[in-house]
MARBA-3410 file (N, C-alpha, C, O; in Angstrom, 1 decimal):
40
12.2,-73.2,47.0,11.4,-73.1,48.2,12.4,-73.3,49.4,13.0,-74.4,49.4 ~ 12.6,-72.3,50.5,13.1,-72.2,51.5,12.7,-73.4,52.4,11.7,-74.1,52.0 ~ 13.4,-73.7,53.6,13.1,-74.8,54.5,11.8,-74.0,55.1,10.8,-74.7,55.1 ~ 11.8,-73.2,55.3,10.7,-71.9,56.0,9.9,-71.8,55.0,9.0,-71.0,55.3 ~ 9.8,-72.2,54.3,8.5,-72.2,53.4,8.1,-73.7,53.0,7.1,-73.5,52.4
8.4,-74.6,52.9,8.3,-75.8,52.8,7.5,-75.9,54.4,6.3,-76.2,54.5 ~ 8.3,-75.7,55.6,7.3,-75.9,56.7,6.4,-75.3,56.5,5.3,-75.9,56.7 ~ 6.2,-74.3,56.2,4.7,-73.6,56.3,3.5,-73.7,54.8,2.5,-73.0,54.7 ~ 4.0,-74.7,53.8,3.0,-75.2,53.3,2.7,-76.1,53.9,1.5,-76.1,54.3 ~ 3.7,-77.2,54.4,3.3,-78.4,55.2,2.0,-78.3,56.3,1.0,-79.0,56.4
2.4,-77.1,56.8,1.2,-77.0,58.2,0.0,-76.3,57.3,-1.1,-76.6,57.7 ~ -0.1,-75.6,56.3,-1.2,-75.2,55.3,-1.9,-76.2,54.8,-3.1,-76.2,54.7 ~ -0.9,-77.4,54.2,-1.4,-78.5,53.7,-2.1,-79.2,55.2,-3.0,-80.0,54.9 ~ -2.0,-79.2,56.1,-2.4,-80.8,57.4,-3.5,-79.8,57.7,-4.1,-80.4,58.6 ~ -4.6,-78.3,57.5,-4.9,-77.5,57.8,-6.0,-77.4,56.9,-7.1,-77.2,57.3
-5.5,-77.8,54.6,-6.5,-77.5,54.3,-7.2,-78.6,53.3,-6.9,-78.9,52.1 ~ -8.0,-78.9,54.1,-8.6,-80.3,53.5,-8.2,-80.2,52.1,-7.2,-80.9,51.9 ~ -8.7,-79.6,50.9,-8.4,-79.3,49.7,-7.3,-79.8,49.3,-7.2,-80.8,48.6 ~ -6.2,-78.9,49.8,-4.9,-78.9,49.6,-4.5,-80.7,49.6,-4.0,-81.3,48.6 ~ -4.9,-81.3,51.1,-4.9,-82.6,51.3,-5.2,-83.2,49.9,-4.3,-83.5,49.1
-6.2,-83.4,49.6,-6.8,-84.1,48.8,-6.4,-84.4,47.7,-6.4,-85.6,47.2 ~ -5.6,-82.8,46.8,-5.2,-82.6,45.8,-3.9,-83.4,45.8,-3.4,-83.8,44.8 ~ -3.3,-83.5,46.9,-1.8,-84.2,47.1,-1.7,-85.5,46.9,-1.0,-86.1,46.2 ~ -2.9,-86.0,48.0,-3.1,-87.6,47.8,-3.7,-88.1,46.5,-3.9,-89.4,46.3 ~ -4.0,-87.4,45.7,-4.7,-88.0,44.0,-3.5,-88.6,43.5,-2.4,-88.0,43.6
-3.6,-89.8,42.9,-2.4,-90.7,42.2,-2.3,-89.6,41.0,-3.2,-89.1,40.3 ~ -0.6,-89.3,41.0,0.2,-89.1,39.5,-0.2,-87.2,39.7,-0.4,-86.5,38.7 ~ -0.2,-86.7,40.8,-0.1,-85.4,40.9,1.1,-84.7,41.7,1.5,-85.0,42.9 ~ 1.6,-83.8,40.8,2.6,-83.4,41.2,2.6,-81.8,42.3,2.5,-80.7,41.9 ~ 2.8,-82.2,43.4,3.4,-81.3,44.4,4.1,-80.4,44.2,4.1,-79.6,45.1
4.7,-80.2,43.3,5.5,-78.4,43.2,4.3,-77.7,42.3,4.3,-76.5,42.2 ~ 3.4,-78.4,41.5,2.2,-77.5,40.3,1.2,-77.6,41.4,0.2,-77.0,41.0 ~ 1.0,-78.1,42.6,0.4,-77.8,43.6,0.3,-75.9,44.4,-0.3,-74.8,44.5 ~ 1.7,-76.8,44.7,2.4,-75.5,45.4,2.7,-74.5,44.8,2.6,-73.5,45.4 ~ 2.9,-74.5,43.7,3.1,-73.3,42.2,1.5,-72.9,42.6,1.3,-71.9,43.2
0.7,-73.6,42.3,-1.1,-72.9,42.0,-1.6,-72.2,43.5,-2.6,-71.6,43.7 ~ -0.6,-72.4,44.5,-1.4,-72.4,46.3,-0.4,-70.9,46.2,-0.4,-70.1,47.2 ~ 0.3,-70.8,45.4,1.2,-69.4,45.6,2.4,-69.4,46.6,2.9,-68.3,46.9 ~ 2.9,-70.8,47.1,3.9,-71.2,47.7,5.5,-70.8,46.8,6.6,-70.3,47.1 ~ 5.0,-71.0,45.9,6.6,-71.0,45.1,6.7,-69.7,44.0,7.7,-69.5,43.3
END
């Protein structure tokens, strides 16, 4: 993931509640996030 793409999940993430939520759950990993949101 590009610095340019890393910002622009960031602002997708502060944007979509979901997204939020799924990140803050204890023992979940952020790139199978971003893998499933079609970021990576």
């Amino acid at each position: 993931m590009s610095e340019e793409q890393l910002k622009a999940f960031i602002t997708k993430v502060q944007a979509d509640s979901s997204l939020k939520e799924q990140l803050k759950a204890e023992g979940t990993d952020p790139v199978a996030i971003a893998k499933a949101a079609g970021w990576i």
